[in-house]
C-alpha positions in Angstrom: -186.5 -1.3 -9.2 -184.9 -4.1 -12.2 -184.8 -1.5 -14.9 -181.1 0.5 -15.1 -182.2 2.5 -18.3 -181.6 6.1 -17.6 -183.9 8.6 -16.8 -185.4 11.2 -18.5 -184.2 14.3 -17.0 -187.8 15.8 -17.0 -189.6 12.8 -15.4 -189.5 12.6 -11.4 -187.3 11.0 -9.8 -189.4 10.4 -7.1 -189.5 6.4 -6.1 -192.4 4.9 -3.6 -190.9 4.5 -0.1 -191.8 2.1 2.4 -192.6 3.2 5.9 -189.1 2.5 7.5 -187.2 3.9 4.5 -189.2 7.3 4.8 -187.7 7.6 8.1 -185.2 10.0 8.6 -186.3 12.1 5.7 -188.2 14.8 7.4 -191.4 12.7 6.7 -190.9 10.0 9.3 -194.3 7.4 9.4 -194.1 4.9 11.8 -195.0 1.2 11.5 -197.9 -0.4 13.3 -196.7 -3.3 15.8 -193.1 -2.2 16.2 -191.2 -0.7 18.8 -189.6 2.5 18.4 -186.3 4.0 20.1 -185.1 7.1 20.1 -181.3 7.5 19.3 -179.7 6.5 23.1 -182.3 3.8 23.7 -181.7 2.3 20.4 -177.6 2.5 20.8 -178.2 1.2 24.7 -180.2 -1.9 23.6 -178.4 -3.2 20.3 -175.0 -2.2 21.2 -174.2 -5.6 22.8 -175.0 -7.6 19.4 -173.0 -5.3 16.9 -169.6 -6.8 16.9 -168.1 -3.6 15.1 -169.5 -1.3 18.2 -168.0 -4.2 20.7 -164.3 -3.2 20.4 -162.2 -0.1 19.4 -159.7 -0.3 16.1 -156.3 -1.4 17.1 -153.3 0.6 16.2 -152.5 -2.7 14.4 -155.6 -2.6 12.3 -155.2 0.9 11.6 -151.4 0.2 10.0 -152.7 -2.9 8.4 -155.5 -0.5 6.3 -152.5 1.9 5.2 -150.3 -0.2 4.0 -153.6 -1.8 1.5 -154.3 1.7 0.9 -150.3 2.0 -0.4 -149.7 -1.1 -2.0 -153.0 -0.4 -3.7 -151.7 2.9 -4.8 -148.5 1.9 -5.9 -149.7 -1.3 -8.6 -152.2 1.5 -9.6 -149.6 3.6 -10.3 -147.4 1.3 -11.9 -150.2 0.4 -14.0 -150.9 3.6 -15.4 -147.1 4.2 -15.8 -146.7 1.4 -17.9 -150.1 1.6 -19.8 -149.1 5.7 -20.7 -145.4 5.6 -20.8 -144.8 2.1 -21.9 -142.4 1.7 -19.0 -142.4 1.0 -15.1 -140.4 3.2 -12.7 -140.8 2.3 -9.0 -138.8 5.0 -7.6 -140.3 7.7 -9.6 -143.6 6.4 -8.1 -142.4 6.1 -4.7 -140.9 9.4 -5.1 -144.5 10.6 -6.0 -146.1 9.2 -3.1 -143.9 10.2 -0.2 -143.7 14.0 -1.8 -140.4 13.9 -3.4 -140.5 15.3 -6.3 -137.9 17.5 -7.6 -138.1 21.5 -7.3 -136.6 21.9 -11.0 -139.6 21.9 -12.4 -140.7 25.1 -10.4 -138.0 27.4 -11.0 -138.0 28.9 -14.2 -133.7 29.0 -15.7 -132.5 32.2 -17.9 -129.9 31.2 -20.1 -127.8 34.0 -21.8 -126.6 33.0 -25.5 -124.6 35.4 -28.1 -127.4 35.3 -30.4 -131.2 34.3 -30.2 -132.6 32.5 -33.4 -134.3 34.7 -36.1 -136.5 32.0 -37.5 -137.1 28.9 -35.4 -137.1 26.9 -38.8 -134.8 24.1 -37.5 -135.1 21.6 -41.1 -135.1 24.3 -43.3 -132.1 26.7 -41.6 -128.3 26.4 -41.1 -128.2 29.0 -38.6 -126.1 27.8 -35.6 -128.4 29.9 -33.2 -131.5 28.2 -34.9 -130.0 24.7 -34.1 -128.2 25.3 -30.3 -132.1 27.1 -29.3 -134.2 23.9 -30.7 -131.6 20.7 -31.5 -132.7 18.0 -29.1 -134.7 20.6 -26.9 -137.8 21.0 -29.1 -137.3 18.4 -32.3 -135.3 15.9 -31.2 -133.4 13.9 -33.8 -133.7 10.0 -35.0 -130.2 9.1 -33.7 -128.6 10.7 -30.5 -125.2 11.9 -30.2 -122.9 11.4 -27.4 -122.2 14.1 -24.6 -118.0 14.1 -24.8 -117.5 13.2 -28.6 -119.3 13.8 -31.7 -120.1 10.0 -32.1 -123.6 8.5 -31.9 -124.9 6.3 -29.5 -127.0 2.8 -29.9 -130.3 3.9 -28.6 -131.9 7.5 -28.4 -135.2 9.2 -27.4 -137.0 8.0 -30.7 -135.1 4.9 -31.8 -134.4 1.7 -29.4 -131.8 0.0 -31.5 -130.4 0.2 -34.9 -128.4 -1.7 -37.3 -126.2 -1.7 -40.7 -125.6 -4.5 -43.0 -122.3 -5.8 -43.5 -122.4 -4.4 -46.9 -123.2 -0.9 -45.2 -126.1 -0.3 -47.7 -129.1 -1.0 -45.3 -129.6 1.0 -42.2 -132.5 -0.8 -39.7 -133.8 1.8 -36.9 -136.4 -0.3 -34.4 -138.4 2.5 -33.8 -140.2 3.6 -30.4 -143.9 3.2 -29.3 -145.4 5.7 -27.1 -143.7 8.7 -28.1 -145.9 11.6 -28.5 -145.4 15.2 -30.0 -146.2 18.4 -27.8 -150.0 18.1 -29.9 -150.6 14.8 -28.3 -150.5 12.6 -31.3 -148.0 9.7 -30.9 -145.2 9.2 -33.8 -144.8 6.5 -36.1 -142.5 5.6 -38.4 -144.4 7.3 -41.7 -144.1 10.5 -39.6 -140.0 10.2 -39.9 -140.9 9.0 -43.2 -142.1 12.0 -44.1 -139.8 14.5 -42.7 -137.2 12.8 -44.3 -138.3 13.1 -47.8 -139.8 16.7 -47.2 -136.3 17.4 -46.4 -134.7 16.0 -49.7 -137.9 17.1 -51.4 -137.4 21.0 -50.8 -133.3 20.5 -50.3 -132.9 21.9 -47.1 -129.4 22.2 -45.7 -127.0 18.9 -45.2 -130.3 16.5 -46.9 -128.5 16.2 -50.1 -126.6 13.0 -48.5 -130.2 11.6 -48.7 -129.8 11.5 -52.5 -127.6 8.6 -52.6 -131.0 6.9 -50.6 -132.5 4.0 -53.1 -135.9 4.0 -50.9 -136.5 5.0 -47.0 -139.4 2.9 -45.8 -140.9 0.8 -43.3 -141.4 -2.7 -43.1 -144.9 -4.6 -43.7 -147.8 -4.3 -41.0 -149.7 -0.8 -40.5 -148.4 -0.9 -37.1 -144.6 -1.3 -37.7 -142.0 -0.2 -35.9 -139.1 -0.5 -38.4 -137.8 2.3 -40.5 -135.2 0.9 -43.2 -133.3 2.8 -45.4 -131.3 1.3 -48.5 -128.1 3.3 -50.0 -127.2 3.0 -53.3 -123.2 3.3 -51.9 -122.2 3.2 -48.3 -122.6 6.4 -46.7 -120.7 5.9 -43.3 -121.2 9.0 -41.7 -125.0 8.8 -42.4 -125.4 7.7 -38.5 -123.9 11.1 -37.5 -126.0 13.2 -39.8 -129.1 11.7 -38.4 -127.9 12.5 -35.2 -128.5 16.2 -36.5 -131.0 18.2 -38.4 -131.4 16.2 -40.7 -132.9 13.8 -38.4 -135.0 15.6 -37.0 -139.1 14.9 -36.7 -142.0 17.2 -36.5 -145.6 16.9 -36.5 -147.5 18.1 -39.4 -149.1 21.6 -38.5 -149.5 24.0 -41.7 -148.0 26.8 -38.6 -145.4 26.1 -36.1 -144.8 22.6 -35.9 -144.9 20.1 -33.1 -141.6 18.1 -31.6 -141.0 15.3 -29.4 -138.9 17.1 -27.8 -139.0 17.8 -23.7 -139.8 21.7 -24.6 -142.3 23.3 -26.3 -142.1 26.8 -28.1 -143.6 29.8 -26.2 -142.9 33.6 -26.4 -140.8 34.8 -29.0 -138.9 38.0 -29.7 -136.6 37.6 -32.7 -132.8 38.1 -32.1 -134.0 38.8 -28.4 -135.2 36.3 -26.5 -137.1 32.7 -26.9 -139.2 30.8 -23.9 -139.0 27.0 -24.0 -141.3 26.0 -21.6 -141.3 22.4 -20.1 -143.7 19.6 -21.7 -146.1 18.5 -18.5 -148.1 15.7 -20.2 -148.1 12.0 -19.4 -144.8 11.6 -21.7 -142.5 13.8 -19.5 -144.2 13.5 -16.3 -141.2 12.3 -14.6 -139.1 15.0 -15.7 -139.8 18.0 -13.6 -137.7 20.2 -16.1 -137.6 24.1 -15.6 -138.6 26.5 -18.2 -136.1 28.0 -20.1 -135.2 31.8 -21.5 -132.6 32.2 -23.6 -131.6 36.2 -24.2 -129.0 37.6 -26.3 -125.6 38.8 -24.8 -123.4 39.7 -27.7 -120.6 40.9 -25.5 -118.9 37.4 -23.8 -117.8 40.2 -20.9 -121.6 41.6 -20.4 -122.8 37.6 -20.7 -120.0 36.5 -17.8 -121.0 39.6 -15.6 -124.9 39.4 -15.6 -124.5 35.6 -14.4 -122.7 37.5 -11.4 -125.0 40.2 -11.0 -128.2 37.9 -11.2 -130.1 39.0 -14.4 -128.9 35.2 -16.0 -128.8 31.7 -14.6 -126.3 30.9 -16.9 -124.1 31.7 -20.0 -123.1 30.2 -23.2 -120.3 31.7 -25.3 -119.9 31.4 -28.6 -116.2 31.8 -28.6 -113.1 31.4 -26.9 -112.8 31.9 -23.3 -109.4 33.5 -21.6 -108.2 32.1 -18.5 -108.5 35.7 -17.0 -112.2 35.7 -17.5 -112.7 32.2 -15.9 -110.9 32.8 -13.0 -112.5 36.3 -12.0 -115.7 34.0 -12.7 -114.8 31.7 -9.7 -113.6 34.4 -8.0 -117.1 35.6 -7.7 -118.6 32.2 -6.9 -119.7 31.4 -10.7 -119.1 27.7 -11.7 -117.7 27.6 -15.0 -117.8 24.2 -16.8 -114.3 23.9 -19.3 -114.7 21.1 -21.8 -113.3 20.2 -25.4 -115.2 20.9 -28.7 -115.0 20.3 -32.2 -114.0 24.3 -33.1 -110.3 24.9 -34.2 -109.0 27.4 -35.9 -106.7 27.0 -38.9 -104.2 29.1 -41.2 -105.2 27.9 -44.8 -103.0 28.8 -47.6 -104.1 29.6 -51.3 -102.7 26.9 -53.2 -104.0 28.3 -56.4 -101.8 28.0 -59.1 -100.5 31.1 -59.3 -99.5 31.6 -55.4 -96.4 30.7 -53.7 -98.1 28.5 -51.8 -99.5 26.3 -54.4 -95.3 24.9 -53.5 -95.3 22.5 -50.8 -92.1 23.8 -49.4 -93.3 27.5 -49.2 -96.3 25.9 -46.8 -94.4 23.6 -44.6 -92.0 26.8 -43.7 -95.0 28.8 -42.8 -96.0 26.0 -40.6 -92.8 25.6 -39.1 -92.5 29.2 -38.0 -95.6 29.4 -35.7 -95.3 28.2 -32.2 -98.7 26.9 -31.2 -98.2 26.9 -27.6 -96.6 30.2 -27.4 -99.5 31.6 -29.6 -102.0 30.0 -27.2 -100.8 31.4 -23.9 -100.4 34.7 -25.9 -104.3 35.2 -26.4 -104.8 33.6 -22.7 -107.4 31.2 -24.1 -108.8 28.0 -23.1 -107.1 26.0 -25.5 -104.9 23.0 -26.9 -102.4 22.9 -29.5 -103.3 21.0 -32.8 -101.4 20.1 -35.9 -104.5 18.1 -37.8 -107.8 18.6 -39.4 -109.3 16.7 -36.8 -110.0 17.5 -33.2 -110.1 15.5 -30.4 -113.4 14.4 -30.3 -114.3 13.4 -33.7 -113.7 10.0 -35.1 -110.0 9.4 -36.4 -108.5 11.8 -34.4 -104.4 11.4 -34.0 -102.1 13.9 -32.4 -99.4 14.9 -34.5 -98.0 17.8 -32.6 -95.1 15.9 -32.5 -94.6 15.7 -35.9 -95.1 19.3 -36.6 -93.2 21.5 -33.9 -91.7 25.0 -34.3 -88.1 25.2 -36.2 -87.2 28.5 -37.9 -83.7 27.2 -39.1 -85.8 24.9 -41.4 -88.2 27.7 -42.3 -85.2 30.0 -43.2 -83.7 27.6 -45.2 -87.2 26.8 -47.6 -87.9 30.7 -48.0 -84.7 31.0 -48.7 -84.6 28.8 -51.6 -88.3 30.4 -52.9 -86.6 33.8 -52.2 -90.1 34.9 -50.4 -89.9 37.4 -47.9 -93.4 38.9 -47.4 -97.4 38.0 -47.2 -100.3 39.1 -46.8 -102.7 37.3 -43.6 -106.7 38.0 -43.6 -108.9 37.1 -41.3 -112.3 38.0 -39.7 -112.4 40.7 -37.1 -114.7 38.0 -34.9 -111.3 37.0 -33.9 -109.6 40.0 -32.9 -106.9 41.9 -33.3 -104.1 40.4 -31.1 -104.3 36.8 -33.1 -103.1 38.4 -36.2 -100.7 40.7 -34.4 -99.0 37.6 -32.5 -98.4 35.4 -35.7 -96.9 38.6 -37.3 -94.4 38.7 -35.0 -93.9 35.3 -35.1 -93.3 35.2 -38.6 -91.0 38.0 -38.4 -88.3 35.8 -36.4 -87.8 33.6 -40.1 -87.3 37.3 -41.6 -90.9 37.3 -43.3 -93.3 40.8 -43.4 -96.7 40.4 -43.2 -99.2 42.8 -44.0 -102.6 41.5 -41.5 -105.6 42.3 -42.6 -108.5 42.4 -40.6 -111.9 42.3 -42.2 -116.1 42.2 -41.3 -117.6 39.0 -42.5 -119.3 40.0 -45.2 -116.0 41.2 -47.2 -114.0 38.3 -45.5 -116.2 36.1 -47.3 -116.3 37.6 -50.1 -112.8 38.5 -50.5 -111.4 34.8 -49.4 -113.7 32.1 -50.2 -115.4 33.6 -53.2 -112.5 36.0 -55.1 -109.7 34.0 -53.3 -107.6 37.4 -53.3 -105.1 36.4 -50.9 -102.1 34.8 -49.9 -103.1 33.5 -45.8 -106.3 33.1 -44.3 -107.3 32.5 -41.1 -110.0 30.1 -40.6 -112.5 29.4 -37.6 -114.0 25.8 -37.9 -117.2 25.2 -35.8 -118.6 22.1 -37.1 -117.5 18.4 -37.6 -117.0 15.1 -39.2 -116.1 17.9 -42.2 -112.5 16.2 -43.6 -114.8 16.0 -47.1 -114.9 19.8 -46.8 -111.3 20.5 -46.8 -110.2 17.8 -49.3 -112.6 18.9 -51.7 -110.8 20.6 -55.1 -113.4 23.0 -55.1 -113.1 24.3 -52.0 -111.7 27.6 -51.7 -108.2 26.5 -50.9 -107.9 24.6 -54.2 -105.8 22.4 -52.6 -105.2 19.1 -54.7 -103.2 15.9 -54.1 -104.2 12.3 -55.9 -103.1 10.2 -53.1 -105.4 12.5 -50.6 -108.3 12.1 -53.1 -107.7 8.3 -53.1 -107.4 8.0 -49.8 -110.9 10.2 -49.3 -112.6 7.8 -51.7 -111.7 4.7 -49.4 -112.8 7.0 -46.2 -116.3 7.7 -47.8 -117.2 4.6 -49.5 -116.7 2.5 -45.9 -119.0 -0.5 -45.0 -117.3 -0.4 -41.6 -117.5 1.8 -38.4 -113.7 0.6 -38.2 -112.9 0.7 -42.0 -114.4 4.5 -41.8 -112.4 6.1 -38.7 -108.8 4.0 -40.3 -109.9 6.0 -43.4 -110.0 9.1 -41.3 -107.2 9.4 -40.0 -105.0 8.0 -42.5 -106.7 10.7 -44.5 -105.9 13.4 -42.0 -102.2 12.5 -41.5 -101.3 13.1 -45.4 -103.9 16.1 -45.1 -100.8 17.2 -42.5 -98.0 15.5 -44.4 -98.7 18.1 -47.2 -99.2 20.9 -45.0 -102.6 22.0 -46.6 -103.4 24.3 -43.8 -100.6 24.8 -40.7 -103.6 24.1 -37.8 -103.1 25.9 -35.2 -105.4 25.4 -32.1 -108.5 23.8 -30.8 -110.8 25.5 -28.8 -112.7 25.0 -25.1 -115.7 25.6 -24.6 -116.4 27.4 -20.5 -120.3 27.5 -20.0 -120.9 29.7 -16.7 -123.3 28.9 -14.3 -125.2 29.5 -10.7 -123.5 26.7 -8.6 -127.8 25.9 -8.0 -127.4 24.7 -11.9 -126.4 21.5 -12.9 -123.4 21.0 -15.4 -124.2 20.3 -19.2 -122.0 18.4 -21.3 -121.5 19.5 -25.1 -118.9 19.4 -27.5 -120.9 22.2 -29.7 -122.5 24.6 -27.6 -122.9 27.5 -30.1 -124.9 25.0 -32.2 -126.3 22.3 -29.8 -127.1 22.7 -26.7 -129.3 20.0 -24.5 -131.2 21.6 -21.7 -132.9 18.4 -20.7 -129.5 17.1 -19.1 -128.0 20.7 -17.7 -128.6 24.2 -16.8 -131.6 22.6 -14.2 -132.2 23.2 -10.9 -130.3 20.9 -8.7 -132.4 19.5 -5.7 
């Protein structure tokens, strides 16, 4: 047959045989003038002139074919690898051919949180719980932040390399190939394009900094890989906000959209419990990462105890740890992971006008009344003294403890001269009651009375930040890079100084990485000079684990929380 068209599936496929092909299919014909042999006959007479049938295989021949077989494997393995992934790991494939592979991926991980998302709209939300659930894990951002301090690295999942102009106007991102949403389409540069500009578009939280944006856009070629974006005034903290949710991608689904992310979106009970269940496809083939629960546990001692008992894997609080806890934790054979964050908590004053503390002299003798340390080992948490806006791992920080210690002799002598005697402290009752009971006794020993009230959030708020009806006010401070918060004449401290404001305007109009953090912490030390708020502490975080569970590193657990690098199965 010379014809390789294919056949009609309704004409016979039927093809004339010859007399020796017919044999041996049930309709054997023999052929005139030949000998025939049965099957010993034939193997006795024509054994001696096969070579093959002459000797046995060797051992040596029989190692020789599996090592082609493996090295055959291996470059097809690599192949594909590189052809899907756009990279070449030899020990992951190595891994996969002498059965290696990691048991993570088979164990599914419960992880108990104080609050489960109510929406799971990441871009459009400010909702810590919305942010610590999908950050990262699900839509991952354009710039990646570092795992001990709130700075940004040079590279990340979506971006290779990026770059700023000496001017800091133009920001350069060299943008990945081969990165694919959970819907199987690959990313491109129009994709961040777009999420960007939706963003600014529909002003979702923290995209107003893309305002000051002249264009966002990509360089020339349908297939380019460069994403520039042109300021119209240096923005030097634009790196770290991209490194958020503002720099987040998604596909474009008209329902629940699709991330890059290592984790996909499955069952979800509002304020109960989400399912992020591992990606499998070619782009996180490697990983082997285990589905992840997280459930609500309100109560820190309920979230601490079921990590004993077994009903969790692990447990993320949203506030301060005592020591107490942590070691009855160990005590029971929990790991608990201690770590610095960004959250401090502050006492601000009301520097309105009309106040007593709108004097300098009236705040610094506040400030010099409370003990830091002592109030620390009073509430038993997992803390460290601080006497500036900025903690330890943001950019700028400086400790001025130093500067700022405890001296009632000095606080007599300025309440004195004001003839002040009494207060009035509010804070939320998410705090507690002992912090407000220990700094009232602490004031007492400089003869002041204070009256500590303790409030729920919602009357907090509105009684503090939006009537400002009070004299102190204690203030819990979960984010970062956010010294343009607290200088602000608006905000609700209505604190004002012209050298801070100058100072501010150097800080946030920085062409330089270096020019930027100088700015921040000259800004913070006059913040402190001035004694705008007396800080008072900065919080750890203690993430309890199985000891079977790897460690996670996070300076803002309550608000991100990457499950690609922690809470796995160890192997």
């Amino acid at each position: 047959m010379t014809s390789s068209s294919p056949r009609n599936p309704n004409e016979s496929s039927k093809q004339p045989m010859d007399s020796e092909t017919r044999q041996g299919t049930g309709n054997t014909r023999f052929s005139p003038g030949k000998k025939h042999y049965g099957h010993k006959e034939w193997h006795k007479e024509y054994r001696g002139h096969n070579p093959l049938l002459e000797k046995k295989t060797t051992p040596g021949q029989w190692a020789l074919f599996l090592v082609i077989v493996l090295v055959t494997s291996l470059v097809a393995s690599l192949v594909y690898s590189y052809t899907v992934t756009g990279s070449i790991s030899p020990s992951s494939t190595f891994s996969a051919l002498l059965g290696k592979n990691r048991k993570a991926g088979n164990t599914p991980v419960a992880v108990g949180v104080s609050s489960v998302p109510e929406n799971l709209n990441l871009a459009s939300s400010s909702d810590d719980a919305v942010s610590q659930a999908l950050l990262g894990n699900v839509y991952q951002p354009l710039l990646q932040r570092k795992k001990t301090t709130n700075s940004v690295e040079a590279s990340s999942d979506l971006v290779s390399s990026w770059t700023v102009d000496k001017a800091g106007l133009i920001y350069t991102f060299e943008i990945k190939k081969r990165v694919y949403f959970s819907n199987g389409q690959e990313m491109t540069v129009n994709d961040i394009i777009r999420c960007l500009q939706t963003g600014v578009k529909n002003n979702y939280p923290g995209y107003s900094s893309l305002k000051n944006a002249r264009s966002v856009t990509s360089s020339a070629g349908a297939a380019s890989t460069k994403l520039i974006i042109t300021l119209s005034s240096p923005q030097p903290d634009l790196p770290w906000l991209l490194a958020g949710r503002m720099g987040i991608v998604y596909g474009q689904e008209t329902s629940q959209a699709s991330g890059t992310g290592p984790f996909t979106i499955g069952n979800f009970k509002k304020g109960s419990s989400l399912d992020l269940e591992a990606r499998r496809d070619h782009q996180y083939q490697r990983s082997n990462l285990s589905k992840v629960t997280l459930r609500a546990y309100p109560s820190q001692d309920k979230g601490f105890q079921a990590v004993h008992t077994g009903d969790i894997d692990a447990y993320v609080p949203s506030g301060p740890v005592s020591i107490a806890t942590i070691a009855e934790a160990k005590k029971n054979g929990t790991a608990v992971d201690i770590a610095d964050t960004g959250t401090r908590v502050a006492l601000a004053f009301n520097e309105s006008a009309d106040s007593i503390f709108s004097e300098q002299h009236a705040r610094e003798a506040y400030r010099d009344i409370i003990n830091r340390n002592a109030l620390i080992s009073a509430l038993g948490y997992q803390a460290s003294a601080l006497a500036g806006p900025i903690p330890s791992v943001d950019p700028g920080y400086q400790d001025l403890n130093k500067f700022y210690p405890q001296n009632i002799p000095s606080a007599k002598n300025k309440l004195w001269y004001f003839g002040f005697t009494s207060s009035t402290l509010v804070y939320p009752q998410s705090m507690g009651p002992r912090i407000g009971e220990i700094l009232k006794k602490q004031c007492a020993l400089a003869g002041q009375s204070v009256t500590v009230l303790m409030l729920n959030d919602k009357d907090y708020h509105q009684r503090v930040e939006k009537d400002k009806n009070f004299d102190m006010a204690l203030v819990r401070y979960t984010g970062s890079h956010d010294l343009g918060t607290l200088v602000d004449p608006d905000y609700f401290i209505s604190y004002t100084d012209s050298i801070t404001d100058e100072n501010w305007a150097a800080t946030s109009s920085a062409s330089s990485d270096a020019a930027y953090i100088k700015g921040l912490t000259k800004t913070a030390a006059r913040l402190a000079q001035k004694a705008a708020f007396a800080w008072l502490y900065q919080e750890k975080s203690a993430i309890a684990r199985k000891p079977s569970l790897s460690a996670i590193s996070t300076t803002s657990p309550q608000s991100y929380l990457p499950l690609w690098s922690g809470l796995q199965t160890i192997d």
